[in-house]
C-alpha angles and dihedrals in degrees: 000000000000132000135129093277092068091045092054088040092055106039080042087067108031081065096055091039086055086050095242098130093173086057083049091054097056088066088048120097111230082233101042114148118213130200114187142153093278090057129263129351114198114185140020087268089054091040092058101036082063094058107039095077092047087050091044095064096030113118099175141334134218117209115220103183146327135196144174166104144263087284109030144021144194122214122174115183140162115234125202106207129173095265101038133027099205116045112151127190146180134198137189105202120181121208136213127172093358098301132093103263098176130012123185101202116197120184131163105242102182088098093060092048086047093056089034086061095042094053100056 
């Protein structure tokens, strides 16, 4: 499937993948509303705030499929990070007015545990 969803979604995420977290922004809703694993995000500054640590320590990403529509859209991707070198995600973002509006993030976060534990 196809659709602007998919079109804001991708070019969303090539930005934060790229690092560029203003570019990022310009496809966030002031109002998005966020639910990962960490609990609730409500805003575009919480938003981000979410993400700059994350794009701080990414060193590349792998997408393994996307899919959507002109509302929602459905990316999956593996991410190598300093500490970790698998970290796969997957988030579900709905748009409105050309701008992510909700995004449910899911991201495996045992392989961060696991470095955090080998570390100490």
């Amino acid at each position: 499937m196809t659709g602007t969803a998919l079109r804001i979604a991708l070019a969303h995420h090539e930005a934060w993948f790229a690092k560029d977290l203003d570019l990022a922004m310009t496809y966030v809703a002031d109002d998005i509303v966020c639910d990962a694993p960490a609990g609730r995000l409500e805003g575009a500054a919480a938003y981000r705030a979410f993400l700059a640590p994350f794009v701080q320590i990414l060193l590349g990403t792998r997408m393994i499929g996307a899919f959507g529509d002109d509302e929602t859209a459905l990316i999956m991707y593996d991410t190598e990070t300093v500490p970790v070198p698998h970290a796969p995600g997957a988030e579900h973002l709905t748009i409105a007015h050309g701008k992510i509006t909700r995004n449910v993030f899911l991201f495996d976060r045992a392989p961060f545990d696991a470095a955090r534990r080998s570390a100490t």
